[in-house]
N, C-alpha and C positions, 0 to 999 in steps of 0.2 A: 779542527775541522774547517775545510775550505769555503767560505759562503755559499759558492754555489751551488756545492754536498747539501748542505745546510737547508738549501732553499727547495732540494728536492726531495730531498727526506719529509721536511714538513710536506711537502704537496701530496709525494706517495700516502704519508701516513694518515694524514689530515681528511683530505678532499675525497678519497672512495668510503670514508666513513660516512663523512658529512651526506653524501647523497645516498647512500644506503639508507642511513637512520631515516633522513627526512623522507625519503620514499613510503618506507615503511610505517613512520608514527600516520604520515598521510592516510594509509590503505586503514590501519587502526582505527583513526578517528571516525573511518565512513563506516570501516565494522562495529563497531563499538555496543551498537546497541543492542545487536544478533547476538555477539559474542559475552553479554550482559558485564561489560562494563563501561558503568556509570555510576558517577558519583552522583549521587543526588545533597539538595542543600540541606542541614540540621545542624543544632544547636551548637558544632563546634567547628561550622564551616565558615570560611569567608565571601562562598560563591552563592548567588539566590535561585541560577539556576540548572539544571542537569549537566554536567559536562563529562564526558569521554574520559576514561581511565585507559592503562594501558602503554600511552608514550615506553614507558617501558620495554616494551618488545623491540620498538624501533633503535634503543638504546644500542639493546642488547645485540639484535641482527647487524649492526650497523659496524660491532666489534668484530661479531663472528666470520660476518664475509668477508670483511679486510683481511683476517685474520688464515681463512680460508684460502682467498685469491693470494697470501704472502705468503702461506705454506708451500704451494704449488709454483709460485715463483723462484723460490730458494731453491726447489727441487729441480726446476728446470736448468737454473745458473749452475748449479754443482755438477749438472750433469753437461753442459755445453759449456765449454770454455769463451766458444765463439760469443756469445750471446751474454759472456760476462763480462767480457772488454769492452763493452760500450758503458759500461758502468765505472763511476768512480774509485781507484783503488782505495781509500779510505770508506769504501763500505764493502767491496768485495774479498777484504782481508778479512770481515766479518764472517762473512758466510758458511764456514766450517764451524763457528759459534753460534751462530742462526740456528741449523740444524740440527746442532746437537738439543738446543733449545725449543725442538717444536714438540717433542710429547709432554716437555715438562707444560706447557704453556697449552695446551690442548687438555691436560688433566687440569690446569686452573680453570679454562671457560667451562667445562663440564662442572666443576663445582659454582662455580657461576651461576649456571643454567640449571641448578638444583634451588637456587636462591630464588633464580627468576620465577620459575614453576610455583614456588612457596608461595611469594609476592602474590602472584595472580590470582593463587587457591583464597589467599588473603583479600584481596580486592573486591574477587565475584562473592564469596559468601562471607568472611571473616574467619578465621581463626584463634584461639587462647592463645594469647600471651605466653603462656611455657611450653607452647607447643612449637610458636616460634622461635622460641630462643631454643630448646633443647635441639632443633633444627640447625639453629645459626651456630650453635658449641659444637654439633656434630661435624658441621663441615670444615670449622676452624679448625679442630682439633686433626680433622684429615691432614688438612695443610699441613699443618704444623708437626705433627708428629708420622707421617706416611710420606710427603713432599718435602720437609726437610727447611721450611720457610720458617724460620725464626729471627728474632730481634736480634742485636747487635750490641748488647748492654753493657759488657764486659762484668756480668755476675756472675763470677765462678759456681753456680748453682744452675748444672743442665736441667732442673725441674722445674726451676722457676723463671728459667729464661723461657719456657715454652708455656709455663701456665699464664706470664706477661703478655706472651704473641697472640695466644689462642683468645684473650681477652681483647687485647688489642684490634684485632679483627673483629669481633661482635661488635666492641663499642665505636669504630666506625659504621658498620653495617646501619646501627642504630642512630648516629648522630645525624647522617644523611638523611634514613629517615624521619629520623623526627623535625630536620629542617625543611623538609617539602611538604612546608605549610602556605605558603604565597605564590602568584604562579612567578615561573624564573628564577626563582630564590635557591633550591637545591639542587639544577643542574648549575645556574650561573657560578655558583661558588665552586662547584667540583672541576667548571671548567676553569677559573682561576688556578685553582690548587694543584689542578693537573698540570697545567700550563710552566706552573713554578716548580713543580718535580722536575719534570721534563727541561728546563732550561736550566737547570740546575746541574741535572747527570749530564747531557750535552756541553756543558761548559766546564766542567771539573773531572780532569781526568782519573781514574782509580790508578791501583798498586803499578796494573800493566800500561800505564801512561796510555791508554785509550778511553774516548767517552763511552760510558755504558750504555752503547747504542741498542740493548733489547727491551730496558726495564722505559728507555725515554720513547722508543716506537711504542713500547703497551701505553704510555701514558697520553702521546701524541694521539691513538687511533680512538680512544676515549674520546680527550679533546674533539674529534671531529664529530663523535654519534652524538655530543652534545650539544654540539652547534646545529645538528641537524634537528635534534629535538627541540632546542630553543626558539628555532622558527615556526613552531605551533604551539610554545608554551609562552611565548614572551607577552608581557598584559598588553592586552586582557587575554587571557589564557583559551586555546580551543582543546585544550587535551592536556590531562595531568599523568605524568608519568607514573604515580601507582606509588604500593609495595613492590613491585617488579623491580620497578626502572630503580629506588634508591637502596635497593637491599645490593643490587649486582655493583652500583656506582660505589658506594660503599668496601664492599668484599673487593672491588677492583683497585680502589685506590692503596686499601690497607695492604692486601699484595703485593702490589708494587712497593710501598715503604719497607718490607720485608725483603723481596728482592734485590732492593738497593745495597750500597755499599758507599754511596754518598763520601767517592775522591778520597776513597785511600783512608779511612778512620781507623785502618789498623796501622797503618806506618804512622803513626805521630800525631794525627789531627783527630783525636777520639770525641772532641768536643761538637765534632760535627754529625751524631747518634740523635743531638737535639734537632734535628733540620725539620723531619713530619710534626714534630710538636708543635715549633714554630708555624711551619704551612696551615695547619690545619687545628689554628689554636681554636678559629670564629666557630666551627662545625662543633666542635669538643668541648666549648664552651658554654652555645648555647644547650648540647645533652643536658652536662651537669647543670646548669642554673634550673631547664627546667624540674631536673630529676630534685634538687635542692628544695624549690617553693614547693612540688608536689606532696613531699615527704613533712615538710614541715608546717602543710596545712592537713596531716592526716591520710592524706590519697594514697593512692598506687600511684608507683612513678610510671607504670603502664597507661593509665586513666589518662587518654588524651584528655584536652583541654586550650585555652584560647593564649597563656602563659608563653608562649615561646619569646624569642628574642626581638622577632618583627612584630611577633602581636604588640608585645610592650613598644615598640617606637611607633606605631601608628596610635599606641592611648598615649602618646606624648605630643600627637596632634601630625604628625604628617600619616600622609599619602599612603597606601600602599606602594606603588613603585618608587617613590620615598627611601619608603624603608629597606625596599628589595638593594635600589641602588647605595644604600649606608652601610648594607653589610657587606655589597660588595669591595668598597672602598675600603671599610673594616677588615675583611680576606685579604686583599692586596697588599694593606697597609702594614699588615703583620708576615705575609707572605716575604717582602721583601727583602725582607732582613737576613732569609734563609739563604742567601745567593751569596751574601759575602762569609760564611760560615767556612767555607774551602780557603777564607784567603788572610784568615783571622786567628792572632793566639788563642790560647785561654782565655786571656783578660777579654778580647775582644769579643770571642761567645757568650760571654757574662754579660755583656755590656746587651748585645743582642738581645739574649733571652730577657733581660729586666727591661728593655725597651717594649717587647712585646707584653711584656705583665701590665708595664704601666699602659697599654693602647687597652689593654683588657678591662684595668683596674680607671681608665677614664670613662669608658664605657658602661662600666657599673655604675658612676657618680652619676652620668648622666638620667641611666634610666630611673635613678629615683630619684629624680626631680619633677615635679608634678606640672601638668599643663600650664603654661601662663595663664591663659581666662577661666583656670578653676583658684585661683587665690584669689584672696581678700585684694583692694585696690588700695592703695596707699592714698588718694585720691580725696 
C-alpha cells in the first residue's frame, strides 16, 4: 500500500471518530449527573471524589457514526463511478468487499450495543455477576455460532474451536474491564493494542496478496473513539468510561482477532494464530493474576478488589500515572514482537512468544519485591 493511501485511510478512519467520541464523552460528562451516572468514592476506589461514568457511550457513538457516515459512503461510491475516481485504486478495488461486508459488520455493532446497554444497566444500579456473564456468553455465543466468527486453531474439533472463540470473547470483554481500574489505563492499552492489530493486517498481506483493509479500518476507527475519550480520561481523570465503555472495547477488539486471518496462516505461516496472544498478553495477564490471588485467598474471582496489576505497582511505590505509563510500555513491549510474526519461521515464533513470557515472567519478579523503605537497613 502506497503511503499516501496509507495516510488517508488513517485520517478517514481515525480523525471522524476521534471528534465524534470526544464530542460525545463531552455532552456525557455535563449529563452525567441527570442521567445518574456517577461513580462515587469507596473502599475499592482510587478517586476521593464524584466523578462522571459513562465515557463509554462517547466510545461507543464514536464507532457507530464513522461507521454509519462509511456505510453511506461505500454506497454512494458503488453506485457513482464518477465520485470513485478521485479515490485511490488500492482502495476502490476494495469496495465490492466493503459492501459485501456492511450487514456482517452492522450485526457486530448491534451486539456491541447489547453490551453497551448491559454496561450502563451495570453502572447506574449494578448487576449479579451471572447475570452478566450469562449476557456476555449469550452474545458470544451469537457471534460465534449465528455470524460464523471463530478462532483459527487448526483443531480438527468444530465444537471446541467454537467453545475456545465463545470464551475467548468473554474473557476479553472481562480483561478490559477489569483493567479500567486507573484513569487512562484501559482505554490507553486498547489503543495500543488496537494500533498493533491494525499495523499488523495493513502490513502483512493475506492468501489474496491484499492488506485486510476491513478488519484494520474496524481496528483504526476504535483507535480514534479512544483518543477522543482519552482527552477526558487522561490524569487526572474527568469521566470514567464505565461497564459501557470496557465491555464494547473488549467484545470489539476480541472480533476483530476473530475476524483476522493474520497474512495468510493457512498457506504455510500457521505459527502466526499466536499474534492476539502476543498483543494482548498485559490485558490477559493482568485478568488471570487477578482472578489467581482472588481464588487463592478464598474470594470470588468476581469480588472486586484493590489487587489489580497497577494497584500492585503503585504499593511498589510509584505514582499513579507511574504505573498507568509501565503498563503501557509493558503493552507495547510485548505488542512488538507481533509484527515480525508474518516474517519469521517456526523457530522464530518460538523465539517471540518465550520473549514475551520472559517480559511477563520479569514483571512477576518484579512485583514481589517489596518497597525499598519497607526493609530492614543494612545500615
Amino acid at each position: 500500500m502506497e503511503i499516501s493511501t496509507l495516510v488517508l485511510l488513517l485520517v478517514v478512519a481515525i480523525v471522524p471518530s476521534m471528534i465524534v467520541s470526544w464530542l460525545a464523552v463531552g455532552w456525557v460528562r455535563r449529563a452525567a449527573e441527570r442521567l445518574g451516572l456517577m461513580d462515587k468514592p469507596g473502599h475499592r476506589k482510587v478517586h476521593t471524589v464524584p466523578i462522571p461514568l459513562g465515557g463509554g457511550l462517547g466510545i461507543w457513538a464514536g464507532v457507530v457514526a464513522t461507521f454509519a457516515a462509511g456505510t453511506l459512503a461505500v454506497f454512494l461510491l458503488t453506485q457513482s463511478e464518477t465520485l470513485a475516481s478521485y479515490l485511490p485504486q488500492s482502495i476502490t478495488q476494495h469496495l465490492s468487499g466493503m459492501t459485501s461486508k456492511i450487514m456482517e459488520i452492522w450485526v457486530i455493532i448491534g451486539c456491541g450495543t447489547v453490551l453497551v446497554f448491559l454496561g450502563l444497566a451495570d453502572d447506574r444500579k449494578g448487576i449479579p455477576w451471572w447475570f452478566r456473564l450469562m449476557v456476555e456468553f449469550g452474545v458470544a455465543s451469537f457471534c460465534v455460532y449465528f455470524q460464523g466468527l471463530q478462532l483459527t486453531a487448526f483443531i480438527d474439533l468444530p465444537w471446541l474451536t467454537g467453545a475456545l472463540s465463545v470464551i475467548w470473547i468473554v474473557a476479553l470483554i472481562n480483561s478490559f474491564n477489569m483493567l479500567d481500574n486507573m484513569d487512562g489505563l484501559s482505554s490507553g492499552v486498547a489503543a495500543i493494542t488496537t494500533s498493533m492489530l491494525a499495523i499488523m493486517l495493513l502490513t502483512s498481506p493475506n492468501q489474496a496478496n491484499q492488506p485486510q483493509l476491513f478488519v484494520a479500518v474496524m481496528m483504526l476507527i476504535l483507535v480514534g473513539a479512544l483518543l477522543g475519550f482519552l482527552f477526558h480520561n487522561w490524569p487526572p481523570a474527568k469521566i470514567f468510561m464505565g461497564d459501557a465503555g470496557s465491555y464494547f472495547i473488549g467484545f470489539w477488539i476480541a472480533v476483530g482477532t476473530l475476524l483476522a486471518t493474520y497474512s495468510g496462516y493457512q498457506g504455510g505461516q500457521p505459527h502466526t494464530v499466536i499474534a492476539p496472544l502476543v498483543i494482548l498478553a498485559i490485558p490477559l495477564y493482568d485478568m488471570m493474576s487477578v482472578i489467581v490471588i482472588r481464588l487463592s485467598e478464598g474470594r470470588s474471582p468476581f469480588e472486586g478488589d484493590k489487587r489489580h496489576f497497577s494497584h500492585r505497582l503503585v504499593d511498589l511505590g510509584m505514582t499513579k500515572k507511574q504505573a498507568v505509563l509501565t503498563i503501557y510500555l509493558a503493552t507495547a513491549a510485548c505488542s512488538v514482537g507481533a509484527l515480525l510474526l508474518p516474517r519469521v519461521d517456526l523457530v522464530g515464533a518460538g523465539i517471540i512468544l518465550v520473549s514475551t513470557l520472559l517480559i511477563l515472567g520479569l514483571i512477576r519478579v518484579l512485583e514481589s519485591v517489596g518497597r525499598v523503605d519497607d526493609k530492614p537497613s543494612d545500615k
